[in-house]
C-alpha positions as CSV (number, residue, x, y, z in Angstrom):
1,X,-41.8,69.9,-86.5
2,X,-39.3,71.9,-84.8
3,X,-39.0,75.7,-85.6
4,X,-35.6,77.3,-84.5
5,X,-36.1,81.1,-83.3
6,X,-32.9,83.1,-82.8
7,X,-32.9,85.9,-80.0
8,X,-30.6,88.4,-79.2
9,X,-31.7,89.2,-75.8
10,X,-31.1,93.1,-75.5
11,X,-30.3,92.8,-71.9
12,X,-30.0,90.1,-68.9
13,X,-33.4,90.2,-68.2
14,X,-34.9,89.5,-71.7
15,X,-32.4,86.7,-71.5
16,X,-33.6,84.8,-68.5
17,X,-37.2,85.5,-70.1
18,X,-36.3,83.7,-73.5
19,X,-34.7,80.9,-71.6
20,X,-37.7,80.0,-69.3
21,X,-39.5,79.7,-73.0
22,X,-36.7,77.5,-73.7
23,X,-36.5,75.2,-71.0
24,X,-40.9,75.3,-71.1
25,X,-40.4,74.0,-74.8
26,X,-38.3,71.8,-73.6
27,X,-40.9,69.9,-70.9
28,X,-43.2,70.1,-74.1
29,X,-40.7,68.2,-76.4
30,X,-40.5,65.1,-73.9
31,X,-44.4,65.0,-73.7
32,X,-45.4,67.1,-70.7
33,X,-47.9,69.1,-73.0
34,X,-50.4,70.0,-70.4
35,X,-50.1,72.4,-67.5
36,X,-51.0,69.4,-64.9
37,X,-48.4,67.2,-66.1
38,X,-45.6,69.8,-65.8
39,X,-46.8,70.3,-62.2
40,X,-47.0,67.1,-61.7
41,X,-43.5,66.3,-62.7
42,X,-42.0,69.4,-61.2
43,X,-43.5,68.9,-57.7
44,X,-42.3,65.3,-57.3
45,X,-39.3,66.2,-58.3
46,X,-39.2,70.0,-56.1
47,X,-41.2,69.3,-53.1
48,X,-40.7,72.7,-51.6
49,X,-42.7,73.8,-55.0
50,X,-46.0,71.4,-53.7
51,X,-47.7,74.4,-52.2
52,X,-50.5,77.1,-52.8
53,X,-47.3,79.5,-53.4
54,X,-45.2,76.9,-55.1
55,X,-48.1,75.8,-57.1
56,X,-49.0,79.5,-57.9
57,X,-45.5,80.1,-59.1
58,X,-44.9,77.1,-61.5
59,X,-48.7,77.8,-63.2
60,X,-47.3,81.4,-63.4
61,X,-44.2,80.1,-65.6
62,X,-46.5,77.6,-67.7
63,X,-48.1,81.2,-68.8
64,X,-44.7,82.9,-69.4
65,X,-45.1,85.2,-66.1
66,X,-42.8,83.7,-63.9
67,X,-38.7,83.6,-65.0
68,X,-37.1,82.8,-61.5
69,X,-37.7,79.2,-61.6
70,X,-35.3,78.3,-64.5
71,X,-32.7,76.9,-62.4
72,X,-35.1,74.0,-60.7
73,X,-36.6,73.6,-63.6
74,X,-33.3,72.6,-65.9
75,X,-32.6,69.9,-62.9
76,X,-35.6,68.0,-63.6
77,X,-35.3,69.0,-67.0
78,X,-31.7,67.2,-67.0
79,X,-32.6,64.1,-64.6
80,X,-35.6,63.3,-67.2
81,X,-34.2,62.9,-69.5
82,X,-31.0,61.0,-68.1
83,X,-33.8,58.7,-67.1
């Protein structure tokens, strides 16, 4: 069951924050449920992300720590589910 929450981000920064939720939800919603699959997925699709760093980064926004991603991440979001 989906639960809508509703934020009013105070500033840009909580804003980017509640959209990397978003767009991790999202990767949940069309089955990528466990960290290994969403790196999986990710690094096929971002190459320059199949590194130590890379790697580091996208485990980083799998535990809500990393928020600079959210671009990259709403590519593959979009071509996956256009495929």
């Amino acid at each position: 069951m989906k639960k809508v929450i509703e934020i009013h981000a105070a500033d840009e920064e909580i804003a980017v924050r509640a959209k990397s939720l978003k767009i991790l939800s999202d990767f949940r919603v069309l089955g990528f449920v466990t960290r290994k699959s969403f790196l999986t997925v990710v690094m096929e699709y971002y190459p320059e992300l199949n590194s130590h760093d890379g790697g580091n980064r996208l485990v980083n926004f799998w535990a809500g720590r990393e928020f600079r991603l959210n671009q990259q991440l709403e590519e593959v979001l979009e071509i996956l589910k256009n495929s």
